[in-house]
C-alpha positions as CSV (number, residue, x, y, z in Angstrom):
1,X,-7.4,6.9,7.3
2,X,-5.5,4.0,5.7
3,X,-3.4,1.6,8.5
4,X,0.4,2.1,8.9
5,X,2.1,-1.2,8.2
6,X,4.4,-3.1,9.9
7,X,5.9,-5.6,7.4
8,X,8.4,-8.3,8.9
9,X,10.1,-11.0,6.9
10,X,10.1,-14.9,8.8
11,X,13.2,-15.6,11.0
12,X,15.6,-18.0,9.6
13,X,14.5,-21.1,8.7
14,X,16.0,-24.7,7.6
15,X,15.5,-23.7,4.4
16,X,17.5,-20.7,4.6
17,X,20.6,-22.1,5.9
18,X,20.9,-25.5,4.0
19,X,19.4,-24.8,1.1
20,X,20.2,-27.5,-1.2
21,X,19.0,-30.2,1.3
22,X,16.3,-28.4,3.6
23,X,14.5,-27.1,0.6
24,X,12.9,-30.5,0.4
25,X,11.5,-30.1,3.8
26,X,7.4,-28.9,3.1
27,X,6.5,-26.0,5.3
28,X,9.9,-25.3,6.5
29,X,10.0,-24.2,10.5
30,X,12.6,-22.2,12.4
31,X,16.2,-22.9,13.4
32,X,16.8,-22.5,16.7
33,X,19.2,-19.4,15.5
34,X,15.6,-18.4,14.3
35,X,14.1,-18.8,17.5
36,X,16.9,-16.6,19.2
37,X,16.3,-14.3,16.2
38,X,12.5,-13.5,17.2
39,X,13.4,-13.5,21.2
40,X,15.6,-10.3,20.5
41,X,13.0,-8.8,18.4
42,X,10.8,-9.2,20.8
43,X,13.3,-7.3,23.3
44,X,13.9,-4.6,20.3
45,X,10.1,-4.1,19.0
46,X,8.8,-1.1,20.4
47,X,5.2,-0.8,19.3
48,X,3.6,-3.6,21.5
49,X,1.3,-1.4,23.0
50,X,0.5,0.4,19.5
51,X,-0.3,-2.5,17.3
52,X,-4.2,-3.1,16.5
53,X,-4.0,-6.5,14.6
54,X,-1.4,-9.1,13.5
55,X,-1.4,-11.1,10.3
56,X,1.0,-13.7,9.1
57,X,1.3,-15.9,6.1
58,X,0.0,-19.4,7.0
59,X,3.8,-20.9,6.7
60,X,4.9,-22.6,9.8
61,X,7.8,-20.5,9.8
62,X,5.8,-16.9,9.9
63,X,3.1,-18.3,12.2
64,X,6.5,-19.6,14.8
65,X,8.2,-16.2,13.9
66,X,4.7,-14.4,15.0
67,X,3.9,-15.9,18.5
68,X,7.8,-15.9,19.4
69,X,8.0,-12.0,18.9
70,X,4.9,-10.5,19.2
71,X,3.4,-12.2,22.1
72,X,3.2,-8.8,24.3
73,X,1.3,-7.3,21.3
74,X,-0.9,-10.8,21.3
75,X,-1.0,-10.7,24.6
76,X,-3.3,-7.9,24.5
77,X,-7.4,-9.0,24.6
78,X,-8.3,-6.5,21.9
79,X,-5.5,-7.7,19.2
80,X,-6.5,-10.4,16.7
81,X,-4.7,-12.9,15.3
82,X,-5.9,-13.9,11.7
83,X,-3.4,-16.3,9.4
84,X,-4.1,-14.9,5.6
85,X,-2.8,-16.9,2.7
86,X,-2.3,-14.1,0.6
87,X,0.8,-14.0,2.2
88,X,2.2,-16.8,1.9
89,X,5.7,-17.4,0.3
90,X,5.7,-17.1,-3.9
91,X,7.2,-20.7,-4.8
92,X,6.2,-23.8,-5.6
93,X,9.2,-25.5,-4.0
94,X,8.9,-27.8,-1.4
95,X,9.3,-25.8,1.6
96,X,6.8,-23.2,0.8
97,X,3.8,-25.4,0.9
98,X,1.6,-25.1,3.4
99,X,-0.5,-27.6,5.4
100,X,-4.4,-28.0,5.3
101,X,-6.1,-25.7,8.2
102,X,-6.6,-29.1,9.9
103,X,-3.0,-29.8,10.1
104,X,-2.1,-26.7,11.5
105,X,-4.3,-26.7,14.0
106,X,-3.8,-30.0,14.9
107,X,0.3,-29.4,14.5
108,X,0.4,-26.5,16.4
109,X,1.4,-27.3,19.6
110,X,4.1,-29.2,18.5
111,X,5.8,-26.2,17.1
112,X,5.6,-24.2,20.4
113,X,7.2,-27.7,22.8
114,X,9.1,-26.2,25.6
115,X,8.4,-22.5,24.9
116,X,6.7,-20.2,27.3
117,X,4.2,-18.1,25.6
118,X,2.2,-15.5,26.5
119,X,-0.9,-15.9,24.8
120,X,-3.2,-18.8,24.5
121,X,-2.2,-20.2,21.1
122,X,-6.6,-20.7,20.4
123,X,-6.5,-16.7,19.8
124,X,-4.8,-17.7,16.5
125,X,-7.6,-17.5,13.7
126,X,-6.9,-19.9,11.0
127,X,-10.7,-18.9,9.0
128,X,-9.5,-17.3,6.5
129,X,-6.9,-20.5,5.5
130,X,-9.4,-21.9,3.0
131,X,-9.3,-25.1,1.0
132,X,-6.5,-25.4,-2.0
133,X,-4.6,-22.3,-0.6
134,X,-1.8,-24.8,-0.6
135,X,-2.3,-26.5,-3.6
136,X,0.9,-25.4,-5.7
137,X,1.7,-28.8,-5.1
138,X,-0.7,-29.5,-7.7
139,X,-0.1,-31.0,-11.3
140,X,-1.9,-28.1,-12.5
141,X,-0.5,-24.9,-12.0
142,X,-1.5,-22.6,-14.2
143,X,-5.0,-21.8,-13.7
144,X,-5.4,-21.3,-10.2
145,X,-5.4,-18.3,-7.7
146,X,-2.0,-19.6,-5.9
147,X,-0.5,-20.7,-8.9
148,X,3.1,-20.2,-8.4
149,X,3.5,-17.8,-11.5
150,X,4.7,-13.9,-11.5
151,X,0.9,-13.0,-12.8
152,X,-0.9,-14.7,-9.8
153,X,1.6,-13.9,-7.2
154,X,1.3,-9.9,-8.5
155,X,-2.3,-10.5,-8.4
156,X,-2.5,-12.2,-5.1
157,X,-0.1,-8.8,-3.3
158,X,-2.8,-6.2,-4.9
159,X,-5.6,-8.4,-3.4
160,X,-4.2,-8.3,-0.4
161,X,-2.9,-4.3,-0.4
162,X,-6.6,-3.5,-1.1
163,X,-7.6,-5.5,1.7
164,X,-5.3,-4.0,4.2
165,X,-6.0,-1.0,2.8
166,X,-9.8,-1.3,3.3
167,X,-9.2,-2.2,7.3
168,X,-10.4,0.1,10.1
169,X,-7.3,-0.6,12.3
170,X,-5.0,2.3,12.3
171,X,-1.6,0.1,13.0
172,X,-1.2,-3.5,11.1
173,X,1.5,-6.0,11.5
174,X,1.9,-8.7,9.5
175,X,4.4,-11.2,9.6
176,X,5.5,-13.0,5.7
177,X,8.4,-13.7,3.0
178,X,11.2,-12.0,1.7
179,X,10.4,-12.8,-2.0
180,X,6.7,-11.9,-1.3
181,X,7.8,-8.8,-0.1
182,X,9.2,-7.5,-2.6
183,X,5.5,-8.0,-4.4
184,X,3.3,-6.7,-2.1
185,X,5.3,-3.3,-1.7
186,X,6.3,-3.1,-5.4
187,X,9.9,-1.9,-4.5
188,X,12.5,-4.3,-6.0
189,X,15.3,-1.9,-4.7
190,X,17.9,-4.9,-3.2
191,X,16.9,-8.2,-5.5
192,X,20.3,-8.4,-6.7
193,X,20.8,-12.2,-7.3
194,X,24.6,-11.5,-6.1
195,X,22.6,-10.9,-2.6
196,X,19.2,-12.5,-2.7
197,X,16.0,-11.0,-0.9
198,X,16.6,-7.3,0.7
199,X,14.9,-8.4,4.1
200,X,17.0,-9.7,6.5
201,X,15.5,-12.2,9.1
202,X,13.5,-10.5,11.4
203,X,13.7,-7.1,9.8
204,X,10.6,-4.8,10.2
205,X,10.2,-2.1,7.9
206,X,7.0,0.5,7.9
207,X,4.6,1.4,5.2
208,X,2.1,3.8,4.6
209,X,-0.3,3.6,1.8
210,X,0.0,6.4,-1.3
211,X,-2.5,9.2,-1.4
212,X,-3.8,8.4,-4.4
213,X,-4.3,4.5,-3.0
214,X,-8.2,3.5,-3.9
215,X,-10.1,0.3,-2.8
216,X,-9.7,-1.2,-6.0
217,X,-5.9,-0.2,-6.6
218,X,-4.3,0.2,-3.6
219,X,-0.1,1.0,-3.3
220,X,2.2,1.4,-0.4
221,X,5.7,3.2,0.1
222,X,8.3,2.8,3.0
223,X,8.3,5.6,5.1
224,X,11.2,7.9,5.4
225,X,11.7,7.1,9.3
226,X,11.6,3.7,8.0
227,X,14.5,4.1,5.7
228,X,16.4,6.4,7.9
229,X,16.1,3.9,10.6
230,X,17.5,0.8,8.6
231,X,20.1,2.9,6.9
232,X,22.4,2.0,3.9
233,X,23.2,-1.7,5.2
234,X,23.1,-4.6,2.4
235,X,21.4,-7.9,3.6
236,X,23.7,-11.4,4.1
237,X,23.2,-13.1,1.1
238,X,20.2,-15.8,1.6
239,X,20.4,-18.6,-0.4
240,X,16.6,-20.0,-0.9
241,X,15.4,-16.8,-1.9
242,X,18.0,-16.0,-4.0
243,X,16.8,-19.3,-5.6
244,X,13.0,-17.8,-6.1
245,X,14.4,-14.5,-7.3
246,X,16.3,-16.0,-10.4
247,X,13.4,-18.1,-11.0
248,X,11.2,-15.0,-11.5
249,X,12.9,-14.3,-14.6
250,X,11.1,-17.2,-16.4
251,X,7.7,-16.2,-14.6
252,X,7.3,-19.9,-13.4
253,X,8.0,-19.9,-9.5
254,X,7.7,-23.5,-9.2
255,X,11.7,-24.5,-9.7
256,X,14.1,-25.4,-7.5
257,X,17.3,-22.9,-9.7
């Protein structure tokens, strides 16, 4: 049977709160509002004990968003850590490129100073973060796989739904980006530029995969508890994803709008 999934947007970063300067910033991290944000999810999350693997986007921010909240999941001996960049943010902006898997691993414990953790931060599998998985910041953007255009970023969600989908684990988490989101579930029910992304900070919502989902085309839906659960409420307007949104319409994700 196909894994449930647990999708979570990044707590609030720089980037979110001071857009027009902290966009700049590469790899944006975590506010320390962000920081409080994934202490009380943390407190709130009820399916520690139930989750078989956690994933997150290879963005400082969703790898800091990750250990802060889930460490009682990653606690665990038998739960896995892997950082996929399939899930990484859909930009080319500034703050949504990524470092090199050297970097991260050598910048890692700087992004945890003065926080008690509950795992040792080594269980974090950075293998799958290949070489050029960061490389919108290239001059040529329109060939490659992480090209920041609507084609490869569609491309890059059905990769990684098929993936997921193909996984023996029967409960997934994984941890990425509000505009990504709205991608890799193919539900663009709250992009209303007025409002920005529909994820808040921190919000987790469930999917399940269709019944007629195949390796090779694999779809998800939100599940009614899911819905019920978050109810009618409208996001806070966030500024750098309402940037990505509006960019969309011109299919090149690379502009800061």
């Amino acid at each position: 049977m196909p894994p449930l999934l647990y999708l979570v947007r990044h707590a609030e970063g720089q980037h979110n709160v001071n857009v027009r300067n902290a966009v700049h910033i590469m790899d944006a991290t975590l506010t320390e509002n962000g920081k409080t944000q994934c202490r009380q999810l943390q407190e709130s999350f009820a399916y520690h004990d139930t989750i078989d693997l956690v994933l997150s986007s290879p963005l400082r921010r969703a790898i800091q968003t990750t250990v802060l909240s889930f460490g009682p999941a990653l606690s665990r001996q038998d739960v896995p850590y892997l950082v996929i960049p399939k899930a990484q943010e859909v930009s080319g902006l500034t703050c949504d490129i990524g470092h090199s898997k050297q970097e991260l691993n050598e910048k890692l414990p700087e992004l945890f100073a003065g926080e008690t953790l509950q795992f040792d931060l080594s269980k974090i599998n950075f293998d799958a973060v290949e070489e050029g998985w960061n490389s919108k910041a290239c001059c040529d953007f329109g060939s490659g796989y992480w090209a920041p255009y609507k084609s490869k970023v569609t491309q890059r969600a059905a990769d990684l739904r098929s993936w997921l989908f193909q996984r023996a684990e029967a409960h997934i988490l994984l941890v990425t980006h509000g505009a990504f989101l709205h991608y890799l579930t193919e539900d663009w029910t709250g992009d209303d530029p007025v409002r920005g992304t529909a994820y808040l900070n921190c919000e987790v919502r469930l999917f399940e995969f269709t019944p007629t989902s195949t390796e090779q085309e694999a779809h998800i839906v939100e599940t009614p508890w899911s819905r019920e659960l978050r109810g009618a409420s409208l996001p806070e307007q966030d500024p750098h994803v309402l940037s990505e949104l509006k960019s969309l319409e011109s299919g090149d994700l690379r502009r800061d709008v």
